[in-house]
Structure formats: structure tokens, C-alpha cells
mmCIF entry with sequence, helices, sheets and N, C-alpha, C, O atoms, coordinates in Angstrom:
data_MODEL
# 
_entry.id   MODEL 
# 
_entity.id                         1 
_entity.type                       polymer 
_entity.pdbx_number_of_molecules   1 
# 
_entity_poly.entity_id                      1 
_entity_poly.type                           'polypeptide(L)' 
_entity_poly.nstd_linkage                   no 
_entity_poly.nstd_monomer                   no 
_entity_poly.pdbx_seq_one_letter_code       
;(UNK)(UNK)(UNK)(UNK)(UNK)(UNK)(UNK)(UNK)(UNK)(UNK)(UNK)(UNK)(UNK)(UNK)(UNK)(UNK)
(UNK)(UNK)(UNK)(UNK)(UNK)(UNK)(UNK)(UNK)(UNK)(UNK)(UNK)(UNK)(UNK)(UNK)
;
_entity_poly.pdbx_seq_one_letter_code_can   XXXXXXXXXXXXXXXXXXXXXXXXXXXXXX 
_entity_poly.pdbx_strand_id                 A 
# 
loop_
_entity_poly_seq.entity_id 
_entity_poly_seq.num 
_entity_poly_seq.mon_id 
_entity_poly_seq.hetero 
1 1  UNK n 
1 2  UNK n 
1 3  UNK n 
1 4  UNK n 
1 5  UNK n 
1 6  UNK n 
1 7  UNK n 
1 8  UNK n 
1 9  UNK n 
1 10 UNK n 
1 11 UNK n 
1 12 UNK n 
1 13 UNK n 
1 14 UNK n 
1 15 UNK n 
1 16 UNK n 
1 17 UNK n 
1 18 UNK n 
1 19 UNK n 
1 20 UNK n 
1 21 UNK n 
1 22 UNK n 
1 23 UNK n 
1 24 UNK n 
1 25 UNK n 
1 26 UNK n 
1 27 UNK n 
1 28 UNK n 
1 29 UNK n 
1 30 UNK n 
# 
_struct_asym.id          A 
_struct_asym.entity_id   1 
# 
_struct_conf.conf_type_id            HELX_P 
_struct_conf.id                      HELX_P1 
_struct_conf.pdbx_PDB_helix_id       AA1 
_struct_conf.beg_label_comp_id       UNK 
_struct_conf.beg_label_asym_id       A 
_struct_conf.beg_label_seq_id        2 
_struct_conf.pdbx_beg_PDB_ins_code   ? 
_struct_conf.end_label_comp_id       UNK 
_struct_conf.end_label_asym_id       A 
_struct_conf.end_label_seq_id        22 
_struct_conf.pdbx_end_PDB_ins_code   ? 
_struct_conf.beg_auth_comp_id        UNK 
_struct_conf.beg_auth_asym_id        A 
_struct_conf.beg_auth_seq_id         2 
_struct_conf.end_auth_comp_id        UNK 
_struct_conf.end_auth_asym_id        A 
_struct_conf.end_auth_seq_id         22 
_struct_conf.pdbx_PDB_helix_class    1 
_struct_conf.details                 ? 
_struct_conf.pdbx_PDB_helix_length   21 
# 
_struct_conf_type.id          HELX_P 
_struct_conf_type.criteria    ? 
_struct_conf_type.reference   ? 
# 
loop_
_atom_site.group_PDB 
_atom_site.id 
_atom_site.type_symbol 
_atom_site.label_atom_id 
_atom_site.label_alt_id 
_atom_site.label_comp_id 
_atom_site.label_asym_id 
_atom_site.label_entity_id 
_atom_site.label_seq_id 
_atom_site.pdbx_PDB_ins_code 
_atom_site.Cartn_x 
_atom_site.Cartn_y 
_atom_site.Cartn_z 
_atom_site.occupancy 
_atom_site.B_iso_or_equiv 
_atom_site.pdbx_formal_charge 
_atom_site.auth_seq_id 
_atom_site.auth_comp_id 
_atom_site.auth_asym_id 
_atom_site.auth_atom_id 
_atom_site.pdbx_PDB_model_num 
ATOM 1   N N  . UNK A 1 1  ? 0.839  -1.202 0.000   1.00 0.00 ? 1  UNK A N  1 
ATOM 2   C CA . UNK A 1 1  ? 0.000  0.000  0.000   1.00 0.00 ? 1  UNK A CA 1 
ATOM 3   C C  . UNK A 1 1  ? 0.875  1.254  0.000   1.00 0.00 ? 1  UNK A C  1 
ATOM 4   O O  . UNK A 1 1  ? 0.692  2.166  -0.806  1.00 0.00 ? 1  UNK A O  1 
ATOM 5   N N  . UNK A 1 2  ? 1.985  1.270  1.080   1.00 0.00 ? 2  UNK A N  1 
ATOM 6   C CA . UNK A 1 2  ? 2.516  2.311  0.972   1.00 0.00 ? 2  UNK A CA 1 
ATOM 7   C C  . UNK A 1 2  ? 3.792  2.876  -0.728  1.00 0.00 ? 2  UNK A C  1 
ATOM 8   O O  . UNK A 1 2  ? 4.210  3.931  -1.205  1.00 0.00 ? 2  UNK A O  1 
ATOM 9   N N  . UNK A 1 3  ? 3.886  1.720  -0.962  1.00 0.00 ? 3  UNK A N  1 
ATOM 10  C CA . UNK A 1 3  ? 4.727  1.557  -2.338  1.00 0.00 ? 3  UNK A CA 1 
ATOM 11  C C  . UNK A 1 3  ? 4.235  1.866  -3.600  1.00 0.00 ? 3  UNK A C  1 
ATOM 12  O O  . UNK A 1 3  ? 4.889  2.162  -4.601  1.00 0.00 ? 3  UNK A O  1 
ATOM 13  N N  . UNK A 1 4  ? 2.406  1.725  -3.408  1.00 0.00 ? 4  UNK A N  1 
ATOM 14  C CA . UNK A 1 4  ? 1.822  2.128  -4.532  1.00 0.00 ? 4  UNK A CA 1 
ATOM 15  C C  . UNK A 1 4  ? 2.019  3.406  -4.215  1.00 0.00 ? 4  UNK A C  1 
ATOM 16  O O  . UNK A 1 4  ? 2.730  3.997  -5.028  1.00 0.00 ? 4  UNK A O  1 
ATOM 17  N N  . UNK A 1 5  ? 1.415  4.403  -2.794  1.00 0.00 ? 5  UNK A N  1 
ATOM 18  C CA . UNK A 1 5  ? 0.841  5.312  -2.673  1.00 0.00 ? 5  UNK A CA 1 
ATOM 19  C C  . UNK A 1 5  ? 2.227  6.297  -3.288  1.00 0.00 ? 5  UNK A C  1 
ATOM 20  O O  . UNK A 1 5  ? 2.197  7.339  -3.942  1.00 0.00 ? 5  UNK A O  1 
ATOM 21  N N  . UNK A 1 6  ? 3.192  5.637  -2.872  1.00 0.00 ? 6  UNK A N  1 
ATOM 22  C CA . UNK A 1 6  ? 4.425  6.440  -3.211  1.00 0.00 ? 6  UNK A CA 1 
ATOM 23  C C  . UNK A 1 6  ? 4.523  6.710  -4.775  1.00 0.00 ? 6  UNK A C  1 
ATOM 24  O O  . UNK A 1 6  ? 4.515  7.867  -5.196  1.00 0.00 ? 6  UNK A O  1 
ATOM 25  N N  . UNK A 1 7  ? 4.618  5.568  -5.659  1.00 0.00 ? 7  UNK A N  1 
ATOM 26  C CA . UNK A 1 7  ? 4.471  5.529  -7.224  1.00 0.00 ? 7  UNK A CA 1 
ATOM 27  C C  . UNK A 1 7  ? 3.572  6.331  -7.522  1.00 0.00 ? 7  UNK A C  1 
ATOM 28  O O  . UNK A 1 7  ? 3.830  6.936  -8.562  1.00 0.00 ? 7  UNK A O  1 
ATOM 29  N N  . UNK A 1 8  ? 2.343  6.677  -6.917  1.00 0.00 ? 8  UNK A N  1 
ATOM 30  C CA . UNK A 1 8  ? 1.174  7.416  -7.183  1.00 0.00 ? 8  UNK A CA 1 
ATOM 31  C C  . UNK A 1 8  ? 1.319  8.709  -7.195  1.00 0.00 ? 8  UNK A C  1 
ATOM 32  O O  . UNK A 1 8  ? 0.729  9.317  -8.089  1.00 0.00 ? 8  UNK A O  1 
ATOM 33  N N  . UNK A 1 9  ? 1.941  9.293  -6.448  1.00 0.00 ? 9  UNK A N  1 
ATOM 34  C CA . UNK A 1 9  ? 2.412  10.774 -5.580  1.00 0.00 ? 9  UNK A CA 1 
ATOM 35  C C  . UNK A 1 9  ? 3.514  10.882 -7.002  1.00 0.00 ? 9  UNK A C  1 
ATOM 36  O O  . UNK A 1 9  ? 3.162  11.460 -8.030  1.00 0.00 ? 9  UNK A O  1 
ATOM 37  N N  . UNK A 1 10 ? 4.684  10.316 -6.866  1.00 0.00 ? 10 UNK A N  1 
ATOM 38  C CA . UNK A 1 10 ? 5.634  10.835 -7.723  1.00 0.00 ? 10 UNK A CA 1 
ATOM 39  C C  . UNK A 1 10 ? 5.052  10.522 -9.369  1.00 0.00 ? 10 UNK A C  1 
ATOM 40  O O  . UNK A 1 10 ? 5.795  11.088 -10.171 1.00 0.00 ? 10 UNK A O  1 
ATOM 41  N N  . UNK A 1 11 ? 3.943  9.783  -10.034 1.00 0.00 ? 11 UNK A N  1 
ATOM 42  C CA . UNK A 1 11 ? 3.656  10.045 -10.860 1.00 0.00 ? 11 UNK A CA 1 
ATOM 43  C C  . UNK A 1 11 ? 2.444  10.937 -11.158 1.00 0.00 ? 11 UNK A C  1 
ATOM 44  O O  . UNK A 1 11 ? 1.916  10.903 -12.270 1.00 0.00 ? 11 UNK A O  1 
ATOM 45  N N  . UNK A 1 12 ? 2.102  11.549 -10.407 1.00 0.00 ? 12 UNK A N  1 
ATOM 46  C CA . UNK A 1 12 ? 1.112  12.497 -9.950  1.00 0.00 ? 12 UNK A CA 1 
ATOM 47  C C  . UNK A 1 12 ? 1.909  13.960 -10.511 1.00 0.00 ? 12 UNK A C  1 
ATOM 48  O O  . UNK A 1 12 ? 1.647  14.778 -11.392 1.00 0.00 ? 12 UNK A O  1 
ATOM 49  N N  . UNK A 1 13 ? 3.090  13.799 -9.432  1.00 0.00 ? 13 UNK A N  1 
ATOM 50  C CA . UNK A 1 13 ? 3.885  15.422 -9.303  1.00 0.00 ? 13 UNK A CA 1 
ATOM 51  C C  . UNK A 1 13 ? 4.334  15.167 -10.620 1.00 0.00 ? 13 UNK A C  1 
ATOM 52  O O  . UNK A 1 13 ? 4.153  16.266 -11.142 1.00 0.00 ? 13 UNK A O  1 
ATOM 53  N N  . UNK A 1 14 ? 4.977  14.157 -11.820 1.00 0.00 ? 14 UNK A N  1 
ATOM 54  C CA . UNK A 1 14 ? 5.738  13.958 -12.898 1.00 0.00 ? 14 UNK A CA 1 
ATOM 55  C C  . UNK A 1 14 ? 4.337  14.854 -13.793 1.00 0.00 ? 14 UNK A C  1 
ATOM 56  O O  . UNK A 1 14 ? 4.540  16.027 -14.108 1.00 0.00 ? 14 UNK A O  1 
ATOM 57  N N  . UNK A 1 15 ? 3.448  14.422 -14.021 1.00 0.00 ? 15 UNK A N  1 
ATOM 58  C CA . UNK A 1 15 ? 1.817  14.703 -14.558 1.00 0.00 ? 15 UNK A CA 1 
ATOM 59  C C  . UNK A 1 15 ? 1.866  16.284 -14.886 1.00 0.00 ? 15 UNK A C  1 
ATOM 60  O O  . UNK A 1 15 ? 1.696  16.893 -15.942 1.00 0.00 ? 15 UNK A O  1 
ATOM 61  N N  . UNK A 1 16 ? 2.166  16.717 -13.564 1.00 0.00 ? 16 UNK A N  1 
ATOM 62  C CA . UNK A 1 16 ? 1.661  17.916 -13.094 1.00 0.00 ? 16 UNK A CA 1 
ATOM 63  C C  . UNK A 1 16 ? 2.998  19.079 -13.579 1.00 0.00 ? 16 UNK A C  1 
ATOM 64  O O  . UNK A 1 16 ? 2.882  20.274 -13.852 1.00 0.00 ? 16 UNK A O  1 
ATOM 65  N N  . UNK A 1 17 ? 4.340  18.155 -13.560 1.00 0.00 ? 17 UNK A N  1 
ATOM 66  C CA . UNK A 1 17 ? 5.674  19.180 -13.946 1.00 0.00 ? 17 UNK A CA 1 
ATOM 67  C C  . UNK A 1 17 ? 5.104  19.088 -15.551 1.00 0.00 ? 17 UNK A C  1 
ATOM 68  O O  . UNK A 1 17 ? 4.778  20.234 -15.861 1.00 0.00 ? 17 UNK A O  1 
ATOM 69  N N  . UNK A 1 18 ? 4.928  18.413 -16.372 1.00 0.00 ? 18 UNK A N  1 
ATOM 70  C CA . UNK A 1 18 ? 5.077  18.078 -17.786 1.00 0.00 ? 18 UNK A CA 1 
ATOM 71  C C  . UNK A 1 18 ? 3.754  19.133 -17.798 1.00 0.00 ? 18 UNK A C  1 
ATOM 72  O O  . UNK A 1 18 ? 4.199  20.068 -18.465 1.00 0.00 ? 18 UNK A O  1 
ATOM 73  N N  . UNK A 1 19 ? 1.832  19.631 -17.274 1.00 0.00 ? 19 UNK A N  1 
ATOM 74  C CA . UNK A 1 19 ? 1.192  20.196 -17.358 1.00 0.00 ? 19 UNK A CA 1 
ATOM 75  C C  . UNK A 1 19 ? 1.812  21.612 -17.192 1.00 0.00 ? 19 UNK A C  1 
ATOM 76  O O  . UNK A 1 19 ? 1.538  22.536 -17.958 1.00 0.00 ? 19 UNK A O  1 
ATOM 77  N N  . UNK A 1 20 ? 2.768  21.734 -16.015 1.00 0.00 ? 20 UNK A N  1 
ATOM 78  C CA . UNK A 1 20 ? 2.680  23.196 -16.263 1.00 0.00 ? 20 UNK A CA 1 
ATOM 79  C C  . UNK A 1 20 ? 3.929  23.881 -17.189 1.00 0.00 ? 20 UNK A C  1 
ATOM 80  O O  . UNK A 1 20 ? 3.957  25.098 -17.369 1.00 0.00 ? 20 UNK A O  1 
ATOM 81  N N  . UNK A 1 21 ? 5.089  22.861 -17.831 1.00 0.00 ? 21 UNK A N  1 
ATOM 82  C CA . UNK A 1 21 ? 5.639  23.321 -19.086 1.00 0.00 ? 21 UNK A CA 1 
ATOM 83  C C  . UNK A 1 21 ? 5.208  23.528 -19.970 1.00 0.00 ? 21 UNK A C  1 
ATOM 84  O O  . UNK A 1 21 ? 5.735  24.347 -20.723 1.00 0.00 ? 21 UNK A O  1 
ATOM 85  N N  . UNK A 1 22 ? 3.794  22.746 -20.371 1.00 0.00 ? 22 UNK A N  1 
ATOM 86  C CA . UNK A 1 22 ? 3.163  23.233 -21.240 1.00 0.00 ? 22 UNK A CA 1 
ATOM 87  C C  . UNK A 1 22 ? 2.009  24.899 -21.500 1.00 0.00 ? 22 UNK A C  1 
ATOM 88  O O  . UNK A 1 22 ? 1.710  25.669 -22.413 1.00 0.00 ? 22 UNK A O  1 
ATOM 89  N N  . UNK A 1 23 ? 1.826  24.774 -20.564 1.00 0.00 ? 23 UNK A N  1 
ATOM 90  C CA . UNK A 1 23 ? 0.872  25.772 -20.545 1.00 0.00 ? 23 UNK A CA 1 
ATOM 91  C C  . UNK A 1 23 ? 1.716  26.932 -19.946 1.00 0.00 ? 23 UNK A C  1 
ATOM 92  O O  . UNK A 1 23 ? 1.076  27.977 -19.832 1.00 0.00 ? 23 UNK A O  1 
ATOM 93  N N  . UNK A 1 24 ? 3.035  26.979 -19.529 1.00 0.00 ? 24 UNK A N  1 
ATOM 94  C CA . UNK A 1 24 ? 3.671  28.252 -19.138 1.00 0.00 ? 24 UNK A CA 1 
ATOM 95  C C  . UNK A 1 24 ? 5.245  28.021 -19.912 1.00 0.00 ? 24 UNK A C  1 
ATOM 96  O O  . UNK A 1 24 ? 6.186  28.809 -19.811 1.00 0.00 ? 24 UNK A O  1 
ATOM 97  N N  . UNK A 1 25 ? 5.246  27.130 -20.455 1.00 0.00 ? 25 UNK A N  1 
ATOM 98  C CA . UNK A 1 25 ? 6.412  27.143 -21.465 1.00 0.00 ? 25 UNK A CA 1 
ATOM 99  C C  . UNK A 1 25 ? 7.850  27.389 -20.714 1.00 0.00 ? 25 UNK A C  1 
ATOM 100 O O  . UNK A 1 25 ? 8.659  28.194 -21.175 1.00 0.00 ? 25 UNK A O  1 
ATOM 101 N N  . UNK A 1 26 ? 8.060  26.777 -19.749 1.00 0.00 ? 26 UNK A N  1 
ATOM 102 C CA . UNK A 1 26 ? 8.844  26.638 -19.207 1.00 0.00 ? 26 UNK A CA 1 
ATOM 103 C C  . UNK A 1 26 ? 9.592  25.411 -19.346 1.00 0.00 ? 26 UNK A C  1 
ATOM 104 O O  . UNK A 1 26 ? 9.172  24.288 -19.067 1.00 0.00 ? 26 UNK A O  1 
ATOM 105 N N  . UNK A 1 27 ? 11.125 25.811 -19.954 1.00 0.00 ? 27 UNK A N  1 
ATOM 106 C CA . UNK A 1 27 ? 12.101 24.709 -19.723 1.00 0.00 ? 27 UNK A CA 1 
ATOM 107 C C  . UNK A 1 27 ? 12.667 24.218 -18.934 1.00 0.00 ? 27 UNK A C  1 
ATOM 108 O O  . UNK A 1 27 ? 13.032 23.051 -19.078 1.00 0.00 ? 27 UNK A O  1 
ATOM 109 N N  . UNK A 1 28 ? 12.847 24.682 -18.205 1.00 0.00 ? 28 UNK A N  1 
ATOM 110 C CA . UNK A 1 28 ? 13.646 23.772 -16.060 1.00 0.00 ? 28 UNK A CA 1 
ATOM 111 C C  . UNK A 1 28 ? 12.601 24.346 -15.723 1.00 0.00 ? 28 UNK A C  1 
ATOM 112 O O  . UNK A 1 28 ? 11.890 25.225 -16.210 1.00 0.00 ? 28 UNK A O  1 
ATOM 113 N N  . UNK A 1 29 ? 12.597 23.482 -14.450 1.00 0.00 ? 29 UNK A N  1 
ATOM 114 C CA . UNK A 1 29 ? 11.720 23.956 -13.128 1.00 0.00 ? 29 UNK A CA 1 
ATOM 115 C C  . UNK A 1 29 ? 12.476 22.947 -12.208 1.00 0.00 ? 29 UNK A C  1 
ATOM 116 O O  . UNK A 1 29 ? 12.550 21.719 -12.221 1.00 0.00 ? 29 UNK A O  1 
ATOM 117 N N  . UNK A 1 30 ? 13.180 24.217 -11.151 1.00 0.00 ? 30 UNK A N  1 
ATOM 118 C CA . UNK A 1 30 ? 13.689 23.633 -9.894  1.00 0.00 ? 30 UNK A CA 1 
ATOM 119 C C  . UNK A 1 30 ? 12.917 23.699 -9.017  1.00 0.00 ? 30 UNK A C  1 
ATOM 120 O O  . UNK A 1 30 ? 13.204 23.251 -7.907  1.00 0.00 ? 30 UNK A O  1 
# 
């Protein structure tokens, strides 16, 4: 449970970096 929840979270935040390069066109984000 906790191993999914983890995979879930970091492919969640991965989702969410790739959404907001797109829509603010940003190349890095630290």
C-alpha cells in the first residue's frame, strides 16, 4: 500500500511538472 501510494504521488507530481511546461512554457523547473 505504501509503495503504490508512493508511485502514485511521484507520478502524480511527474503529470503535473510536464502540465505546467506546457501551458507556461517553461524549460527547467527547480
Amino acid at each position: 500500500m505504501t509503495i503504490y501510494f508512493i508511485n502514485w504521488v511521484a507520478y502524480y507530481e511527474l503529470k503535473m511538472i510536464q502540465y505546467l511546461k506546457k501551458k507556461y512554457k517553461i524549460k527547467n523547473i527547480t
